[in-house]
C-alpha positions as CSV (number, residue, x, y, z in Angstrom):
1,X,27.9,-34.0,-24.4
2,X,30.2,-31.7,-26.6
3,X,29.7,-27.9,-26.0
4,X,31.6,-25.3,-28.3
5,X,30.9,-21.7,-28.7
6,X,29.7,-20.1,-31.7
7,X,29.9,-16.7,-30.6
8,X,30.8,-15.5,-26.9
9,X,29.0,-13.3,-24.0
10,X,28.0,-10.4,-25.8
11,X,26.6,-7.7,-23.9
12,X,23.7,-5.1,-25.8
13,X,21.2,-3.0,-24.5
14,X,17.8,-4.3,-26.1
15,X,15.5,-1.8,-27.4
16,X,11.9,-2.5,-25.6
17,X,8.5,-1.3,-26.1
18,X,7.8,2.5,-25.4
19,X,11.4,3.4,-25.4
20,X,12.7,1.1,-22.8
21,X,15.9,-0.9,-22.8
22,X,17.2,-4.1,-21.1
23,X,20.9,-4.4,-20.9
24,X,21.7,-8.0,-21.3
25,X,24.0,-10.3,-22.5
26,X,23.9,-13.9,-24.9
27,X,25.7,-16.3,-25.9
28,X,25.3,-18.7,-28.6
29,X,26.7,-22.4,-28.4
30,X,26.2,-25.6,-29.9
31,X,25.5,-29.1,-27.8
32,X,26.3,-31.8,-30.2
33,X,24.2,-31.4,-33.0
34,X,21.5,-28.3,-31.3
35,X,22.1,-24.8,-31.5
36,X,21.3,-22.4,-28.4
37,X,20.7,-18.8,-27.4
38,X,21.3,-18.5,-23.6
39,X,20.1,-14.7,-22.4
40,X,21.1,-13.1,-19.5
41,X,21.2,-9.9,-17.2
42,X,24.6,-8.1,-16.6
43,X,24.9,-9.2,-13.7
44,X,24.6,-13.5,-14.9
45,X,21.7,-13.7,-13.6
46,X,19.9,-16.5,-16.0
47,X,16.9,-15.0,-18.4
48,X,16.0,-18.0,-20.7
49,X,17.8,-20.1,-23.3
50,X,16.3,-21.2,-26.6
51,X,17.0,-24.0,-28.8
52,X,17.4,-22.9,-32.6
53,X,15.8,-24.5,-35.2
54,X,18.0,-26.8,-36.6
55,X,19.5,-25.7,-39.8
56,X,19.2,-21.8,-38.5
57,X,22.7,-20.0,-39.2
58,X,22.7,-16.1,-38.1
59,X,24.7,-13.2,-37.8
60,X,25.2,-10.9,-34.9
61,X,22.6,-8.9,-35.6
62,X,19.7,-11.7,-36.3
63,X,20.5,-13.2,-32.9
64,X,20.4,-9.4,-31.7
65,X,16.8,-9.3,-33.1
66,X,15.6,-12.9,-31.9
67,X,16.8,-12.0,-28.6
68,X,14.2,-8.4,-28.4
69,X,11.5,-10.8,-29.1
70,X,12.3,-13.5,-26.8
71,X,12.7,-11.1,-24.3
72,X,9.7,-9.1,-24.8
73,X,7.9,-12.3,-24.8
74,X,9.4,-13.4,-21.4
75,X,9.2,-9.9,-19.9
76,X,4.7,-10.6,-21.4
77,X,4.8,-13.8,-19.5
């Protein structure tokens, strides 16, 4: 299994509903031929990765954006 990094830990603070934030951090990576946003808090703790359609190429902010709904999806869950 061959791992490479597309772009490294990046931390943001993610804009919420009603004003709230989440400081977090992502990374995005490729395993062989799959693409992968991995979220989490500050502090490493794991939040949730997701596999990226094949084919999907973004920049910073895009993945920025993906990651708010993600996370306000987890955060619904």
């Amino acid at each position: 299994m061959s791992r490479a990094a597309i772009q490294d830990w990046t931390e943001t603070q993610v804009l919420m509903k009603f004003d709230d934030h989440k400081d977090v951090k992502y990374c995005v990576y490729r395993e062989d031929t799959k693409h992968f946003l991995a979220m989490a808090h500050i502090d490493d703790t794991p939040i949730h990765t997701l596999e990226l359609p094949e084919g999907m190429k973004l920049d910073k902010s895009s993945y920025e954006v993906l990651l708010r709904y993600v996370l306000l999806d987890v955060v619904a869950a």
